[in-house]
C-alpha positions as CSV (number, residue, x, y, z in Angstrom):
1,X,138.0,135.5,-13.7
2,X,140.5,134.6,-15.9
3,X,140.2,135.5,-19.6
4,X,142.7,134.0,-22.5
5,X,143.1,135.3,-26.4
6,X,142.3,133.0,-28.9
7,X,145.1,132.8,-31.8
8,X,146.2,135.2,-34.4
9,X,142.8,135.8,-36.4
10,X,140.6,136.6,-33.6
11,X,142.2,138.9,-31.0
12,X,138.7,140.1,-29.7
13,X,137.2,136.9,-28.7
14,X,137.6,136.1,-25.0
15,X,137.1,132.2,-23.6
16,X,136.1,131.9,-20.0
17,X,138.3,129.5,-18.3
18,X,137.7,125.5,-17.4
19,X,135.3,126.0,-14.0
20,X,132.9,128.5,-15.8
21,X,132.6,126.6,-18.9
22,X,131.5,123.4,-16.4
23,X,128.7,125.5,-15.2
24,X,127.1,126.1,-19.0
25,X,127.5,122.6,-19.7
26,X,126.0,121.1,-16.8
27,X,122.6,121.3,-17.7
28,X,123.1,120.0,-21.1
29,X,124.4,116.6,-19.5
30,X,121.4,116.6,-17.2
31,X,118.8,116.8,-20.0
32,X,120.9,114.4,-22.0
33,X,120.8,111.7,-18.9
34,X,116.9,112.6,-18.2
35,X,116.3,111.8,-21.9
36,X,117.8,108.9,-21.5
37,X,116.7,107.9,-18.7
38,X,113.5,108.6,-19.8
39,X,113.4,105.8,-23.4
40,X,113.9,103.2,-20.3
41,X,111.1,104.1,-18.9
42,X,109.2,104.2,-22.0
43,X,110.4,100.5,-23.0
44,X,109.0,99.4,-19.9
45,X,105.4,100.5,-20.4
46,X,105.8,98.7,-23.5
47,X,106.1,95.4,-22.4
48,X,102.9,94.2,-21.7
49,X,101.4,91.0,-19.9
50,X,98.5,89.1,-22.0
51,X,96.7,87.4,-19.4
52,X,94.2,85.8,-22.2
53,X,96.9,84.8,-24.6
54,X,95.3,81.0,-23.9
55,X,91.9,82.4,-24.6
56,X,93.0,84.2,-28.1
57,X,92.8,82.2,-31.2
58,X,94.2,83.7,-34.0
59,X,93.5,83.6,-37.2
60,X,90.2,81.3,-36.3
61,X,87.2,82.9,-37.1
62,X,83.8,82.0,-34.6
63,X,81.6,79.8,-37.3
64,X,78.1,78.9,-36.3
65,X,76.7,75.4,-36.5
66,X,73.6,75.0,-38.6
67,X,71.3,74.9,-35.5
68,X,73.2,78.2,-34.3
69,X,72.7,79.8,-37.5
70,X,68.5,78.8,-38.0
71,X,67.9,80.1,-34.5
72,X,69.9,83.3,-35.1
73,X,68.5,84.2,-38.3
74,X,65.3,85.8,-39.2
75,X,64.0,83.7,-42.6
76,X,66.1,80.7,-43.7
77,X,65.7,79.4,-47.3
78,X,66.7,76.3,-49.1
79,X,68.1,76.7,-52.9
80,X,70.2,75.5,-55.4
81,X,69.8,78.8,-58.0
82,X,71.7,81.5,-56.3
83,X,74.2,83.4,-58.2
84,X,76.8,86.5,-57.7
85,X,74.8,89.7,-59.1
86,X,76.7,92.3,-58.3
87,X,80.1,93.4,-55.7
88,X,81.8,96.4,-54.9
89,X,85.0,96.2,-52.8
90,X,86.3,100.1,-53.3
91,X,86.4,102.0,-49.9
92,X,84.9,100.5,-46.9
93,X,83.1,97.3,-46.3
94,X,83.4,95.0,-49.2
95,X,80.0,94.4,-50.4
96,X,78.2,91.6,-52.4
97,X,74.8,91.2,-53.6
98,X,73.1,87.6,-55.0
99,X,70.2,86.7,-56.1
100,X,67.5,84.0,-55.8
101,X,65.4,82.6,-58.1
102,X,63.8,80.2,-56.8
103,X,63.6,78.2,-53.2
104,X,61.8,76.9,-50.4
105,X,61.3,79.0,-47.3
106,X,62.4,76.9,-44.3
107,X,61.6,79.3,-41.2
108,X,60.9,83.0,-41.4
109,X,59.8,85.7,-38.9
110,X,59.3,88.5,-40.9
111,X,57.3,87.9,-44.0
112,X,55.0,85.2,-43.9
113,X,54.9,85.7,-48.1
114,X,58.6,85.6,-49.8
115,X,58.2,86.4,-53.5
116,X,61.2,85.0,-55.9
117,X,63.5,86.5,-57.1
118,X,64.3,88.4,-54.5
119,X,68.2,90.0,-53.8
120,X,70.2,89.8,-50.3
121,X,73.3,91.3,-49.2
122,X,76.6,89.6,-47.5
123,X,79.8,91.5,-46.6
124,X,82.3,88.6,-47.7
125,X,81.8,86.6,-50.8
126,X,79.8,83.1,-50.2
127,X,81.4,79.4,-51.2
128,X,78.2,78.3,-53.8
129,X,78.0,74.9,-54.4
130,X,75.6,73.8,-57.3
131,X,73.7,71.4,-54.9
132,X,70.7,72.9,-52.7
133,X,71.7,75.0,-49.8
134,X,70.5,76.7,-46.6
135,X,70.9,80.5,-47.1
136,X,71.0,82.0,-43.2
137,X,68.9,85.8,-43.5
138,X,68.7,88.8,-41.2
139,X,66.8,92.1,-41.9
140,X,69.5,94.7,-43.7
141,X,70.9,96.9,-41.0
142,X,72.8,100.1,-42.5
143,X,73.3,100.8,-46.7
144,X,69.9,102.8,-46.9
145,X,70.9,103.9,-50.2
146,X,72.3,100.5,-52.0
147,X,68.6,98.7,-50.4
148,X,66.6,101.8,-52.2
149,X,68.6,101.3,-55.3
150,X,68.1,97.0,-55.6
151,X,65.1,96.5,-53.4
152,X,66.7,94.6,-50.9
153,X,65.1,93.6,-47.5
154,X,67.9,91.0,-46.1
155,X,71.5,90.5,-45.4
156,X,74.0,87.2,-45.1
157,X,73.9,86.3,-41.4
158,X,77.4,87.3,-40.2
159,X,79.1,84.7,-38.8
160,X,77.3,81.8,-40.5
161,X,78.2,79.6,-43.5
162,X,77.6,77.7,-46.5
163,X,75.5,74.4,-45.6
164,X,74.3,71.9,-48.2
165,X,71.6,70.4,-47.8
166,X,72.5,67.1,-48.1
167,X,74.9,67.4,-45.9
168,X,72.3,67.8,-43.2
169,X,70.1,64.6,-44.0
């Protein structure tokens, strides 16, 4: 083994010569080439194949037809006096509540008896049109405390929308 001095202001520091330095250095290019080898690798698994990209719409939203929407729900009422009582769109869930005046009960499974006014809850604020209208129910699931606090028995049926009724005769 060959050992050289290193200039004027460091007399006590020894360098190995050319062959021994190869051996420190050689694992530092192989981790360098593994990592690099490695990001390949990892764009690979990234590039995925959508077998249902002619299946997906989107931006479209499932609406149900009227017929979908009666069947589905559990008490459907017809009324032109529905208005915007209250909405909360903090954290979570953005929630609005309306109330009825007055109406006609169309089809219901649940109470044979539906005393007006009564409140109902939807998740996304409803298109109200000043003419008579279907409104699409279904017994609240979840918010125990908000149907404690406004006595309310029935939500907006989820994927169902604003129908006039005129539009239906």
């Amino acid at each position: 083994m060959q050992l050289f001095y290193i200039g004027f202001f460091l007399p006590n520091l020894k360098i190995i010569n050319m062959k021994d330095r190869l051996i420190y250095l050689l694992p530092i290019f192989l981790m360098v080439f593994a990592v690099s080898c490695g990001d390949k690798k990892l764009q690979d698994s990234q590039h995925t194949i959508d077998l249902f990209k002619d299946q997906r719409q989107e931006g479209k939203a499932y609406v149900m037809s009227a017929e979908e929407s009666s069947q589905a729900s559990a008490m459907v009422i017809t009324s032109s006096n529905v208005k915007l009582v209250d909405s909360d769109s903090g954290r979570g869930r953005p929630v609005f509540i309306y109330k009825v005046n007055d109406g006609e009960v169309v089809k219901t499974t649940r109470d044979s008896i539906v005393t007006f006014p009564f409140q109902f809850l939807s998740n996304h604020k409803l298109d109200l049109k000043k003419e008579a209208m279907y409104l699409y129910l279904q017994k609240l699931e979840g918010y125990r405390f908000i149907a404690k606090d406004k006595n309310l028995k029935y939500q907006w049926l989820k994927d169902a929308p604003v129908y006039s009724v005129k539009a239906d005769k």
